[in-house]
N, C-alpha and C positions, 0 to 999 in steps of 0.2 A: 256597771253595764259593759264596760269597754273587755273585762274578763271572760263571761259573758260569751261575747261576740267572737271572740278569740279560741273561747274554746266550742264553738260551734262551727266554726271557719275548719278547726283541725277533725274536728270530727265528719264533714260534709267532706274533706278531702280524705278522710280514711275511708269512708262510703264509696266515694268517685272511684278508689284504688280498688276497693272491691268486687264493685261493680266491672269494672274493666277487667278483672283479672276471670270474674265467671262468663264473660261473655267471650274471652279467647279461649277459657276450657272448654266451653259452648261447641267453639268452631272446630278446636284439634278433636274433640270426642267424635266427630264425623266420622274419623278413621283411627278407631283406638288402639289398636292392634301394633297399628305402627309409630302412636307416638301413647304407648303406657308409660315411660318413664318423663315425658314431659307432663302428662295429667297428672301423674302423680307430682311432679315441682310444681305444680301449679295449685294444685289442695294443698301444699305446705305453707305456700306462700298468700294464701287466702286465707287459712290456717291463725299465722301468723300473725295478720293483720287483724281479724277476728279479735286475736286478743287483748288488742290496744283499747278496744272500743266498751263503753261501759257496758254493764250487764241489761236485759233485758229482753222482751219475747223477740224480737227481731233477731240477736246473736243466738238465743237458744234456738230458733232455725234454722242458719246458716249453720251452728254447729251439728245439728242431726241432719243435716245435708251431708255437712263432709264424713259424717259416720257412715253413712249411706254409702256416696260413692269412693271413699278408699275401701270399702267392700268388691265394690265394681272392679275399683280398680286393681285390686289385687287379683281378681280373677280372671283379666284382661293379662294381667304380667306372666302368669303360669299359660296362659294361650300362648301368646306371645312367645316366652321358651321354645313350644314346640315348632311354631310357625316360623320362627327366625332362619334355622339353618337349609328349610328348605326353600325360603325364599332366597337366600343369599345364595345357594347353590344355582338356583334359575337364571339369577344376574349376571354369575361367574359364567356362566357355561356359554350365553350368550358372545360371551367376550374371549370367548377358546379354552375359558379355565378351568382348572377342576377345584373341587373341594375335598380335603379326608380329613381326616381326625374326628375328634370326639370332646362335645364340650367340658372343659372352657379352653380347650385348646383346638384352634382348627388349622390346616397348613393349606395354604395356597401356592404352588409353586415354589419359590426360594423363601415363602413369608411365611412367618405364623402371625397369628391370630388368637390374643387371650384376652376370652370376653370376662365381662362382670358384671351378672345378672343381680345383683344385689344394689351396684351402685347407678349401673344403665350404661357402663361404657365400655370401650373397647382398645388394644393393645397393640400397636403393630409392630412385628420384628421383622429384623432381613435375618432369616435363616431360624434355625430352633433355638428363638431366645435370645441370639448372639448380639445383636443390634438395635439397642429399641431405636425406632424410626420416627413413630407417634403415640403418644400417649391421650386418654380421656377420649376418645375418639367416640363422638354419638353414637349410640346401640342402635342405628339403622343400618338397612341393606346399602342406600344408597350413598348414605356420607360413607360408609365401608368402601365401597367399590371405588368413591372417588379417591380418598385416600390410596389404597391399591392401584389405581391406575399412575396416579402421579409418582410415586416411587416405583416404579415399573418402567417404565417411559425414561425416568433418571436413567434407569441400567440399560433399557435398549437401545435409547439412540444416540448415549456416548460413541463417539467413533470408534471402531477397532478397525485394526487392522495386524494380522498376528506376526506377520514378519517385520514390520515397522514397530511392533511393541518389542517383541525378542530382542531387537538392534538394540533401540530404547534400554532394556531393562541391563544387558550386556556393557554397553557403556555404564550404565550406574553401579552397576557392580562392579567394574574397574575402577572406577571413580571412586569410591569406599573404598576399595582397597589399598589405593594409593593414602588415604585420610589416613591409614590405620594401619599402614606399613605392613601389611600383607602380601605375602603370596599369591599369584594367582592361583586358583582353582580350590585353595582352601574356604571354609563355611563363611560367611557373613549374615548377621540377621536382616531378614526379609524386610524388618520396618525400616531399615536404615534406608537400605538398595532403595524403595519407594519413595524416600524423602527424596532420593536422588533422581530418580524417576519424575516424578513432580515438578521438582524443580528444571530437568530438563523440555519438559513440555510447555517451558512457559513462552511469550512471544517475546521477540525483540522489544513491543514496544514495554513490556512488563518491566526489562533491566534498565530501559531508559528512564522510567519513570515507575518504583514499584508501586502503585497505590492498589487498592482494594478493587475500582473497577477493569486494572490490567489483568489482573490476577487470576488464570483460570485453575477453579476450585473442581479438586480430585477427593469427592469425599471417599471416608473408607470401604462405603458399602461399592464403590464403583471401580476401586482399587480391585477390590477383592473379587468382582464380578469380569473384570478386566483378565485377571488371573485365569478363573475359570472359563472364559471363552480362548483363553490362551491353550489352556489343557486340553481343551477339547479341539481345536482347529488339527487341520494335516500342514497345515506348515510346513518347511522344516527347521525343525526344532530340537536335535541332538543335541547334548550335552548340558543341557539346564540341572540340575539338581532342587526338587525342593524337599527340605529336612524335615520332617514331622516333630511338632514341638511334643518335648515331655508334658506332664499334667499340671506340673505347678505354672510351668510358660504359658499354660491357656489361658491364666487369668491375667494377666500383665498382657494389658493390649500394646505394650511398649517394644512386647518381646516376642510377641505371635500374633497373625491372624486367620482366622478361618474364611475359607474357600470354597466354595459349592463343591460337588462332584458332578452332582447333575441335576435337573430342571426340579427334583421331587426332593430338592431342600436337605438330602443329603451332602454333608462336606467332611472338613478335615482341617485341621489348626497347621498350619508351618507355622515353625522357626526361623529357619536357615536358609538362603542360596547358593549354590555354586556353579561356576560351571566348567566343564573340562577346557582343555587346549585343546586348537584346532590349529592346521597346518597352513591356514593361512589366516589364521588371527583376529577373523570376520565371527559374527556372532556365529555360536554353533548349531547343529543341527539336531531334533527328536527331544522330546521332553519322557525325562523320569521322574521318577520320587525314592527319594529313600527316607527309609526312621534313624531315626537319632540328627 
């Protein structure tokens, strides 16, 4: 008997589960459109449990149900396709953004965006590819924008200030140089100078005691976003140099990083810094670029 009872006990619990799992497919199918890749995990997962359970007219229902609706529901997901980019442009535009590109690539400002209509998620980079930021990212408008906003927010309301950076970057650049028994005005790589950078931004109470919550954290998408609000400010900014890395440096994040140019996610990889002499020794003035 006790056998039995045990296995009726696991069976009344595989019921419960699936029971539970048709009555949330129930409630998300209200609004299918925007949750087709959760109905469809959710006919997997009914699916699934389906199978555990012995044979008979109850499963061969529940199995021509789910023949039924992953019918549904695949014709919900090709909706869906077309409906996505123009809902997620209404969101953006709302919030001052724009949208271009063309799926499964979309570019927002300094981010792209690489969807995957196969698996239901999505991709975020700072820049074309350069930085993935977040990966699996739910194939919604809304967890999209959230994500979006929050690394946005990262880059805008780091403090800048373009003549307090220039000094900043200026001293680290002498600072390296002195490391590495250089010249002044000759090349240095860009990643070094920012470690140096970095490290000068830290607070007093950081060296008194370095621990993890002294410590303010300069990730690279805001190094590099730092940079280009450098390029673009009237400062003055003469004598910066930065060196355009060759092609094999692009991929060695040790040896180059990429930069914006402007808000539309165009950039450029440096190498190098330098910067000229000035006659009185102070950080210098005007920003260039050169290659190599």
């Amino acid at each position: 008997m006790k056998e039995i009872v045990d296995e009726l006990k696991i069976f009344k619990k595989q019921l419960a589960k699936i029971l539970k799992l048709m009555n949330t497919y129930a409630k998300i199918k209200e609004n299918p459109i925007d949750n087709a890749y959760i109905l469809e995990k959710t006919l997997g997962d009914i699916e699934r449990t389906t199978t555990t359970l012995p044979k008979s007219e109850l499963t061969q229902s529940i199995t021509a149900w789910l023949k039924q609706e992953k019918e549904a529901v695949a014709k919900v997901k090709e909706e869906f396709r077309f409906t996505f980019g123009k809902e997620l442009k209404k969101l953006l535009e709302k919030d001052g953004k724009q949208l271009r590109g063309q799926y499964p690539l979309l570019r927002i400002g300094v981010f792209t965006l690489k969807l995957d209509f196969e698996f239901g998620n999505a991709t975020l980079f700072f820049g074309p590819e350069i930085e993935k930021l977040k990966s699996n990212i739910q194939l919604q408008t809304n967890a999209i924008c959230r994500e979006l906003k929050k690394f946005d927010d990262m880059l805008q309301k780091k403090q800048f200030n373009a003549e307090d950076m220039l000094t900043n970057l200026h001293q680290s650049y002498k600072r390296r140089l002195s490391l590495t028994n250089k010249a002044f005005g000759e090349k240095i790589l860009i990643t070094e100078v920012l470690e140096e950078f970095v490290i000068l931004k830290q607070s007093k109470k950081f060296f008194i005691d370095p621990k993890r919550e002294n410590y303010q954290e300069y990730p690279r998408i805001i190094l590099s976003y730092l940079l280009y609000r450098l390029k673009k400010s009237h400062a003055d900014q003469q004598g910066m140099r930065l060196h355009v890395a060759t092609f094999d440096a692009t991929v060695d994040k040790l040896r180059a990083i990429w930069v914006p140019e402007n808000e539309e996610g165009e950039g450029t990889y440096y190498s190098y810094i330098s910067f000229e002499k000035t006659d009185k020794g102070k950080a210098p003035a005007g920003f260039a670029k050169e290659n190599g």
